[in-house]
C-alpha angles and dihedrals in degrees: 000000000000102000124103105231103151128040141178124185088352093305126122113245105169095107089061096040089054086050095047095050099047079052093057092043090056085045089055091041090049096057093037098053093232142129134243087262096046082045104061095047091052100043102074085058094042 
C-alpha cells in the first residue's frame, strides 16, 4: 500500500487508520463470535 489516502497536518496516516480499522473489526469478531469471512459479509449492514 503505497498510496496516500488519508492525511492529518500534511502527514500521511493511512497505514494507522488500516490498522485501526482491522482492530475494530477483531474486536467485532470477538464479540460476535464470526470469522473474517462471516465478517466481511456482515460488516456493510452493522
Amino acid at each position: 500500500m503505497s498510496d496516500i489516502i488519508y492525511t492529518f497536518n500534511g502527514k500521511d496516516i493511512t497505514m494507522n487508520v488500516c490498522i485501526q480499522i482491522r482492530a475494530v473489526v477483531d474486536i467485532m469478531q470477538e464479540q460476535l463470535g464470526i470469522d473474517f469471512e462471516e465478517m466481511k459479509e456482515k460488516a456493510p449492514n452493522l
